[in-house]
C-alpha positions in Angstrom: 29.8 -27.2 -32.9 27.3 -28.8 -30.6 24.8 -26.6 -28.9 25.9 -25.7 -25.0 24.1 -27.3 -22.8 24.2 -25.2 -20.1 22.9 -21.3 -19.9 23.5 -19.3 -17.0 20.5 -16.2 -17.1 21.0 -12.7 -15.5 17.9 -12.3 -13.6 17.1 -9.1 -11.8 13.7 -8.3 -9.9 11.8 -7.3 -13.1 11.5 -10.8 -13.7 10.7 -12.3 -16.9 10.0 -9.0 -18.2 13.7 -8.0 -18.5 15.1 -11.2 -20.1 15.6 -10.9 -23.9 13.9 -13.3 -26.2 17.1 -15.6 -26.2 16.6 -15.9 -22.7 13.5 -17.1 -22.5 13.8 -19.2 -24.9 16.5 -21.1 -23.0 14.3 -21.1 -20.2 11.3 -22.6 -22.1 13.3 -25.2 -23.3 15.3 -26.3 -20.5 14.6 -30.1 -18.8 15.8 -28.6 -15.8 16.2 -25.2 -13.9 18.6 -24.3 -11.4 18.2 -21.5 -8.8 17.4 -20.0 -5.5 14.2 -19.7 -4.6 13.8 -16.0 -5.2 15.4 -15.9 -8.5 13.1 -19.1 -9.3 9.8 -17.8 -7.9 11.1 -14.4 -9.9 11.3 -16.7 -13.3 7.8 -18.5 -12.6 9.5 -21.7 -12.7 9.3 -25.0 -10.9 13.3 -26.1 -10.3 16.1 -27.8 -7.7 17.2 -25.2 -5.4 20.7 -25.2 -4.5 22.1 -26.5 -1.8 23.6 -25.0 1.1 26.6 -24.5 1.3 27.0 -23.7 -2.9 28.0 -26.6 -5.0 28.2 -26.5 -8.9 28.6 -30.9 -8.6 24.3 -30.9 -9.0 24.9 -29.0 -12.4 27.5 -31.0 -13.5 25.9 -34.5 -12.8 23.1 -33.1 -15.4 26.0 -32.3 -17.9 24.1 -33.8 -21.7 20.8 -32.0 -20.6 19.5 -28.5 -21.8 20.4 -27.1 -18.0 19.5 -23.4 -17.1 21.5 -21.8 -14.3 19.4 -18.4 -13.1 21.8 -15.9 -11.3 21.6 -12.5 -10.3 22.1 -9.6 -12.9 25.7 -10.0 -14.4 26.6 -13.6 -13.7 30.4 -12.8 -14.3 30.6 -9.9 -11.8 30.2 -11.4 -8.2 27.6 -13.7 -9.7 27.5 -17.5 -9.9 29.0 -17.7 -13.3 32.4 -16.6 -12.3 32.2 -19.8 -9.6 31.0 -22.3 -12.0 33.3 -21.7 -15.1 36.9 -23.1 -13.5 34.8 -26.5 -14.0 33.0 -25.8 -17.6 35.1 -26.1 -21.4 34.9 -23.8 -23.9 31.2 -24.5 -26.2 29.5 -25.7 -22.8 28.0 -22.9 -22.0 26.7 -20.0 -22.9 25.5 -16.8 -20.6 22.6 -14.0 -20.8 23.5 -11.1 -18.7 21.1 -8.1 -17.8 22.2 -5.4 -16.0 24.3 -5.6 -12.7 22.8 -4.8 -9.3 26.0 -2.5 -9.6 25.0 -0.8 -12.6 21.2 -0.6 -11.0 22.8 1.5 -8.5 25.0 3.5 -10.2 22.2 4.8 -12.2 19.5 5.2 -9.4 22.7 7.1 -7.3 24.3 9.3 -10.1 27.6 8.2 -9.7 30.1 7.5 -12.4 30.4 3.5 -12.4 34.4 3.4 -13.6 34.9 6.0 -10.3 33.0 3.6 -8.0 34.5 0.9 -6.3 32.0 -2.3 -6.7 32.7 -4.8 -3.7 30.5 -8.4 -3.5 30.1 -8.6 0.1 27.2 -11.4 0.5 29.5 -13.5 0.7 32.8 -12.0 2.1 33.8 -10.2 5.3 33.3 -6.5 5.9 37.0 -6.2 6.3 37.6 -6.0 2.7 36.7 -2.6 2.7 39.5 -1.5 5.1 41.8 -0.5 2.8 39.1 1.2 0.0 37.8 3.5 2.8 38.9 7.3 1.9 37.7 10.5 2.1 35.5 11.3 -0.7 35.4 7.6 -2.2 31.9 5.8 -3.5 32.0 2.2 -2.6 28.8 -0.2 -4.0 28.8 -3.3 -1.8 26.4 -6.1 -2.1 25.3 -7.3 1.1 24.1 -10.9 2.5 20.8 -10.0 3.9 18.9 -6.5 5.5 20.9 -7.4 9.1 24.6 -6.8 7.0 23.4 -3.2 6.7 23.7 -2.8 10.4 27.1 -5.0 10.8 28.2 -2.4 7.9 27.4 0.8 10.0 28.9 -0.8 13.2 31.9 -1.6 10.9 32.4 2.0 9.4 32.2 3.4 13.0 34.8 1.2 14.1 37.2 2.5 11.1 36.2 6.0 12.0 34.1 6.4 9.5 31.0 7.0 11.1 29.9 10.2 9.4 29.7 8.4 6.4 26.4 8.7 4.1 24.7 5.0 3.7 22.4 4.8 0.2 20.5 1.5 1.2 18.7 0.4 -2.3 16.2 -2.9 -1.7 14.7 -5.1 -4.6 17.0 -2.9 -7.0 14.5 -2.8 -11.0 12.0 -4.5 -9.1 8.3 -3.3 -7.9 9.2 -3.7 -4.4 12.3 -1.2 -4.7 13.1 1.0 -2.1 15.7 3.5 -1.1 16.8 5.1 1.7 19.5 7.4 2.8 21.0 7.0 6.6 24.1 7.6 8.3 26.0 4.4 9.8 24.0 5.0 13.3 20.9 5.1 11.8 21.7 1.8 10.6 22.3 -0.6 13.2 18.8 0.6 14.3 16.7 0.4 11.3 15.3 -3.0 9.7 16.1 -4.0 5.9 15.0 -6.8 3.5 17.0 -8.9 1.1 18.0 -8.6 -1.9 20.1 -5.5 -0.5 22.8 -3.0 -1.7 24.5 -0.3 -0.2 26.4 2.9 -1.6 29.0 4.1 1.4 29.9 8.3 0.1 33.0 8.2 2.4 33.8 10.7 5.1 36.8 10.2 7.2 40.5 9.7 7.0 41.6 6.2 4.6 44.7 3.8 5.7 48.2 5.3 3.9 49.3 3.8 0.9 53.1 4.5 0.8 55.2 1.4 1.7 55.6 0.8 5.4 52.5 1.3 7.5 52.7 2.5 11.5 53.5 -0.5 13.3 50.8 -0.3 15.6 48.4 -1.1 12.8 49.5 -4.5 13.2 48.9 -6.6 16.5 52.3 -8.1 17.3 54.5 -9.0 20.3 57.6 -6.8 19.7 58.5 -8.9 16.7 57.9 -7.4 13.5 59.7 -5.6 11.0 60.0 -2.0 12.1 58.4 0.7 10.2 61.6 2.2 7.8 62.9 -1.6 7.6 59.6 -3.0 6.2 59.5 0.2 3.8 63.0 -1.0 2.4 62.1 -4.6 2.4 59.3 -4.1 0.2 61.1 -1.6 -2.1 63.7 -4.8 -2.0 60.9 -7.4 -2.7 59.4 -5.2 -5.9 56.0 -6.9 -5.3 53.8 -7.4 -8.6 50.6 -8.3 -9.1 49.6 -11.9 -9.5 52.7 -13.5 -7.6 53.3 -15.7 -5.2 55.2 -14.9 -1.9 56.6 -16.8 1.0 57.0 -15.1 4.3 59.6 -16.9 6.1 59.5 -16.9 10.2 56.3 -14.7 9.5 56.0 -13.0 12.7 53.6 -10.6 12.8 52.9 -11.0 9.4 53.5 -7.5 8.7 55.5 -8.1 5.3 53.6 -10.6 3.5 50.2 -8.4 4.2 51.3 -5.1 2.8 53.3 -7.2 -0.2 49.4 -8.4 -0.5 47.8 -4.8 -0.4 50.5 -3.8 -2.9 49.7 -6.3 -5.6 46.4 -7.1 -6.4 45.9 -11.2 -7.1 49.0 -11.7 -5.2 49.0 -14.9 -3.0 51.2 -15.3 0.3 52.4 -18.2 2.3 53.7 -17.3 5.6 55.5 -20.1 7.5 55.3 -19.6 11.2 57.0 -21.7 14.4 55.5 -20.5 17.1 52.1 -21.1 17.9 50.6 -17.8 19.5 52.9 -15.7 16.5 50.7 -17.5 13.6 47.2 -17.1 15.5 48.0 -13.8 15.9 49.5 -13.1 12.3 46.3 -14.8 10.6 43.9 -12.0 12.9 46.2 -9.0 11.5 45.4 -10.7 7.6 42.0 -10.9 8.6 41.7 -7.1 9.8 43.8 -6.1 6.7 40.9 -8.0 4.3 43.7 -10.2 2.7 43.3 -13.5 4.8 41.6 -14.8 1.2 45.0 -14.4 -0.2 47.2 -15.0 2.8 47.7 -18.7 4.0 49.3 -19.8 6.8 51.8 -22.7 7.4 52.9 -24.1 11.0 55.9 -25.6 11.5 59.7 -25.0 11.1 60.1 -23.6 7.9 63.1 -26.1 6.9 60.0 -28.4 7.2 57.4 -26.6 5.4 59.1 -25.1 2.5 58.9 -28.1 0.2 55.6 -28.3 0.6 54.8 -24.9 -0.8 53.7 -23.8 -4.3 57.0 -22.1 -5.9 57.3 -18.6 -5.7 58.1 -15.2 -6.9 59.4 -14.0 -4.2 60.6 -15.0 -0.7 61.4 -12.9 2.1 63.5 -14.6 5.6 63.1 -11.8 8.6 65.5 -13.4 10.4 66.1 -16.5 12.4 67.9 -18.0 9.2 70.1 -21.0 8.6 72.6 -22.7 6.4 70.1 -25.5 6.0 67.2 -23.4 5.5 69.3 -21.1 2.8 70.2 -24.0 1.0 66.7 -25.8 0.8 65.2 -22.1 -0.5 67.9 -21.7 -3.2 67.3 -25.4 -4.4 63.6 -24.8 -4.9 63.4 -21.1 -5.5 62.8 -20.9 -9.5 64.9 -18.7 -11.7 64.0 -15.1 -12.2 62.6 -16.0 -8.5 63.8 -12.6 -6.1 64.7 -13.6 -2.5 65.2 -10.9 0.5 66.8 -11.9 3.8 67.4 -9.2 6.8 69.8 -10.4 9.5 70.2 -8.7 12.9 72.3 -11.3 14.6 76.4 -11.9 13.6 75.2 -15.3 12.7 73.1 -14.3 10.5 75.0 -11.3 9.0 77.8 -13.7 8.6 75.5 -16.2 6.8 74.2 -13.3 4.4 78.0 -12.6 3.5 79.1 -16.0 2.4 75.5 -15.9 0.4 76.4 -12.8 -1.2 79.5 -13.7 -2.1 78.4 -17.1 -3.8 75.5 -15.6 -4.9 76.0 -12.5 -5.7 73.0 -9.4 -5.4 72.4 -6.5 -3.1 74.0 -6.2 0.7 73.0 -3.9 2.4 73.5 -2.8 6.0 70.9 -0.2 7.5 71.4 1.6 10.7 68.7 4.0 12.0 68.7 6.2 14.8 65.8 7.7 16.3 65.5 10.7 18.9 64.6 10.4 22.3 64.9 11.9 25.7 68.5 12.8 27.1 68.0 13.6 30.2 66.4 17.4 29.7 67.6 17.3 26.4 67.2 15.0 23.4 69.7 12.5 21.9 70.0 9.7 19.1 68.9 6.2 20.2 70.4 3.8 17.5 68.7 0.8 16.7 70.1 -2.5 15.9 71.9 -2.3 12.4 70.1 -4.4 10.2 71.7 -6.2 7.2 69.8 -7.0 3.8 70.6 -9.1 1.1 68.7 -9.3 -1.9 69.0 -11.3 -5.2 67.2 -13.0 -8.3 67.8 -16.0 -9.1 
């Protein structure tokens, strides 16, 4: 096999003191370096900085030259590596790790790296930690720059998680290393240099985790699948990890966001009429931390839905049609589950003809909740809700 021509080198703040000699051979022999200017001023070398914003088409234009890509620590673990490879073949490349700024801060904290959660914020919003916050849990986050320490405390106040203990580790293995321990007050006032990492030791109370969060978590305009019916529906829509989802006549966007914090790598497409409905779904994905994973689509869905990359699973939370049924089942693959919840006759009597083609699950779910009767207290029935459910 031909030699790669491109190596990616872990570089932390030691310098050229912590590459191995395979390393620095690469580097001494490269025609052309790239880097940012820290990690090239840290390497002693003359190369192209990269752009702004990040784009792998410079390295790629040099593809036939010995290219050297230098990147932080571990390039495969929030590094640059893990951005570049989608575009690289096998025997292109080759890649010189050193020690994560993770594992750098494991060690100089105590804490048991397989225990910790390790989150690459420098490049991601804070709300991906919304659903890792919990009592007694160690989170590692890389941060964008010394002002993200700050925008962290204010953030872990916000979740109620302000007596948290902040470890604030600069220049991690370098000689300009410094740590300090603060709570998330402390840190909005107090002035921090890049290259940054913080360990968060959690105090305060995490999100739940059963099926079926409190609707009030969710911003929403009285339409959204209630509490007990959303638990159901996701027991119905068996979530796994990796799939793909559509959220039919979205809403609030309630389903397709915990079907997202349920199944890690899961993607979602939620389809959406009304204007003010998706804006406001696409902020609840955002607070969640899932808007990565969670795409919106505008329009009628009988529009949309041809459009969309096949999927695992779709769920319809109401509003459906014959037309709309029909153009689902034509391009739902098999094995493919679908879950529908009527409320209207309409609807309920389109979910019967459906089942009985079809076959599957019906189900019809009536709730009643207690409430004030005058001095006493008294059932207050909800609308029944009816459920089918079927693969494909």
């Amino acid at each position: 096999m031909a030699e790669p021509w491109l190596t990616i080198i872990g570089l932390n703040e030691d310098g050229l003191g912590g590459l191995t000699l395979a390393s620095r051979a690469a580097l001494t022999s490269a025609e052309i370096v790239f880097g940012s200017p820290r990690h090239l001023a840290l390497a002693g070398v003359r190369g192209r900085e990269w752009g702004i914003p990040f784009s792998i088409e410079p390295v790629l234009a040099e593809r036939g030259r010995q290219v050297v890509v230098l990147a932080s620590g571990d390039p495969f673990w929030h590094g640059a590596g893990g951005s570049m490879i989608n575009r690289l073949q096998p025997g292109e490349w080759r890649s010189f790790p050193v020690p994560s700024t993770f594992a750098l801060a494991a060690n100089r904290l105590g804490w048991r790296l397989e225990e910790t959660i390790c989150l690459g914020l420098h490049a991601a919003p804070l709300q991906r930690l919304r659903m890792v916050l919990a009592q007694g849990q160690k989170v590692i986050c890389l941060l964008r720059d010394g002002a993200a320490v700050g925008e962290l405390g204010t953030y872990l106040q916000a979740e109620n998680f302000g007596g948290s203990t902040l470890h604030v580790m600069e220049s991690l293995g370098g000689t300009r290393a410094n740590y300090s321990k603060i709570t998330p007050q402390e840190a909005k006032t107090s002035s921090f240099s890049a290259p940054v990492a913080v360990g968060v030791d959690c105090v305060g109370r995490g999100m739940p985790r059963a099926s079926g969060l409190p609707d009030d978590l969710f911003e929403h305009d009285g339409q959204i699948t209630k509490r007990p019916i959303r638990a159901l529906t996701l027991s119905a829509l068996a979530p796994r990890a990796g799939e793909v989802m559509w959220d039919i006549g979205a809403g609030s966007g309630s389903v397709s966001i915990e079907v997202l914090l349920a199944a890690p790598g899961a993607v979602a497409h939620a389809v959406e009429a009304d204007t003010m409905r998706a804006v406001r779904a696409l902020g609840n994905a955002q607070t969640f931390g899932v808007s990565h994973r969670w795409h919106l689509h505008q329009g009628a869905a009988v529009d949309v839905v041809a459009g969309l990359p096949r999927p695992d699973l779709v769920f319809v939370g109401g509003g459906a049609s014959e037309e709309l049924v029909r153009a689902i089942w034509r391009l739902l693959p098999q094995g493919a589950r679908l879950v529908m919840n009527g409320v209207t006759l309409e609807t309920e009597a389109l979910l019967y003809a459906w089942h009985g083609a079809k076959g599957g699950q019906l189900l019809r779910i009536d709730l009643a909740e207690a409430g004030a009767l005058g001095s006493r207290r008294g059932w207050e029935a909800s609308r029944p809700v009816v459920q089918w459910s079927v693969a494909k």
